[in-house]
C-alpha distance (Angstrom), angle and dihedral (degrees) to the residues before:
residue distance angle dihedral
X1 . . .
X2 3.99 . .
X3 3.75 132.3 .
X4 3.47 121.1 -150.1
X5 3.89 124.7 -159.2
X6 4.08 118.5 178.5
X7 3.62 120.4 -151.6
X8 4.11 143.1 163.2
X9 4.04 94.0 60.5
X10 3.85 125.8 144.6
X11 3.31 162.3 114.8
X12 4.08 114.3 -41.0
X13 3.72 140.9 161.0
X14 3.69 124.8 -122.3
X15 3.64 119.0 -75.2
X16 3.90 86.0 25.1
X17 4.09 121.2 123.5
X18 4.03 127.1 -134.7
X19 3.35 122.7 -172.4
X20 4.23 116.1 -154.1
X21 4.15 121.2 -165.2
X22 3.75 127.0 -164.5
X23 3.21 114.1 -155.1
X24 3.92 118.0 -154.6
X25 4.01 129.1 -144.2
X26 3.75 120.2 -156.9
X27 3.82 127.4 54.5
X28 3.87 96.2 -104.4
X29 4.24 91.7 71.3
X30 4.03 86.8 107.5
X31 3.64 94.9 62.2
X32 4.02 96.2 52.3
X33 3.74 129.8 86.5
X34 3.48 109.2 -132.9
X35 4.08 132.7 -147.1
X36 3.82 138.6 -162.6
X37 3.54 106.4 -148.4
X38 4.14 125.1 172.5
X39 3.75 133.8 -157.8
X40 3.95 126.1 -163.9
X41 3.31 125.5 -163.2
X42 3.62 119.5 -78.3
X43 4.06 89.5 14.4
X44 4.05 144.2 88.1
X45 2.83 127.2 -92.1
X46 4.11 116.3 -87.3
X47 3.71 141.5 -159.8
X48 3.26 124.0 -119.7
X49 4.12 113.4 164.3
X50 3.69 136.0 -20.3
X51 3.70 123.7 -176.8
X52 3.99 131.8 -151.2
X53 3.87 122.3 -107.4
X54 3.63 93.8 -98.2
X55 4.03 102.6 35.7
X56 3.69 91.7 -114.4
X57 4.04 93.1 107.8
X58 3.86 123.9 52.6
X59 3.61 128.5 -177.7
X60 4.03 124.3 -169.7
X61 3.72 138.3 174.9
X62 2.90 117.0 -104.5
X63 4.34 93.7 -124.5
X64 4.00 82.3 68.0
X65 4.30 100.2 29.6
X66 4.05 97.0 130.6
X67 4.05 102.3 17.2
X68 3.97 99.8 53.4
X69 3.89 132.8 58.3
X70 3.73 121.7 -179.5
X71 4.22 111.7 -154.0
X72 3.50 122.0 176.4
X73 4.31 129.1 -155.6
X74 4.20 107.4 -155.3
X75 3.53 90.4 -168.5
X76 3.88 95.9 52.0
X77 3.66 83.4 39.5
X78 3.92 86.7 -128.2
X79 3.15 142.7 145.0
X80 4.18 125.1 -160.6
X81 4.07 132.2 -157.0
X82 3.36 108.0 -169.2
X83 3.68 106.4 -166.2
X84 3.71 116.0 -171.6
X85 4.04 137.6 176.9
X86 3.93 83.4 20.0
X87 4.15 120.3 -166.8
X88 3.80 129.2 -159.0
X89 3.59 89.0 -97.2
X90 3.69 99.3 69.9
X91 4.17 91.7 60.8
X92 3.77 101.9 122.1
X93 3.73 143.0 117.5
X94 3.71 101.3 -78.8
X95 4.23 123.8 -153.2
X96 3.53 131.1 -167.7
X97 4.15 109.1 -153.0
X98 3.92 143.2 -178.6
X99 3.35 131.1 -123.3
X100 4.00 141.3 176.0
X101 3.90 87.4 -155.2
X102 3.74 113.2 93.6
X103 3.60 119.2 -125.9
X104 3.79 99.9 0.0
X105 3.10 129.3 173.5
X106 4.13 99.8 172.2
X107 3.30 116.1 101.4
X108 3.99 92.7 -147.2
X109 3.72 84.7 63.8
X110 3.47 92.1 59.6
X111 4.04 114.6 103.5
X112 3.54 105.0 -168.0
X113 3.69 137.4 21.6
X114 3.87 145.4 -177.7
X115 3.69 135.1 -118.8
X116 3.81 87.6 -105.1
X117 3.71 133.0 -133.4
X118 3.58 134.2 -118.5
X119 4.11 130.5 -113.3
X120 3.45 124.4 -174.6
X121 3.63 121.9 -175.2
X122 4.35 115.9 -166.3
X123 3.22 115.8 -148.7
């Protein structure tokens, strides 16, 4: 079992960066591939990064390919989104999750998930 809790969302003005962390209870957070997902209102639920148990393998969609890097720390049980050169269109309700599936990028594959934390970007 893995609990996720979201943090370092806000309000920011185009251009700007965030940066979000999830950090992970349990002992197992190592052996999980973890995703960044985000949900605005009145739409699914979208990927936007996942990263490999080790860090060596990254995946991004390709809305944020160029402005967004996803790290992760296994002894701080944390995982980072770095979002940079952000536009309006990326306010939503963003999630980090776990999954045992390598390199997904389907949110039904996705085990565990946070409470999510919000980003708005002003135009």
């Amino acid at each position: 079992q893995v609990q996720l809790v979201e943090s370092g969302g806000g309000l920011v003005q185009a251009g700007g960066s965030l940066r979000l962390s999830c950090a992970a209870s349990g002992r197992t957070f190592s052996s999980y591939y973890m995703g960044w997902f985000r949900q605005a209102p009145g739409k699914e639920r979208e990927f936007v990064a996942a990263i490999s148990r080790s860090g060596g393998s990254i995946y991004f969609a390709d809305s944020v390919k160029g402005r967004f890097t996803i790290s992760r720390d296994n002894a701080k049980n944390t995982v980072y989104l770095q979002m940079n050169s952000l536009k309006p269109e990326d306010t939503a309700v963003y999630y980090c999750a776990a999954t045992a599936v390598a390199g997904s990028h389907l949110k039904n594959e996705y085990d565990y998930w946070g409470q999510g934390t919000q980003v708005t970007v002003s135009s």
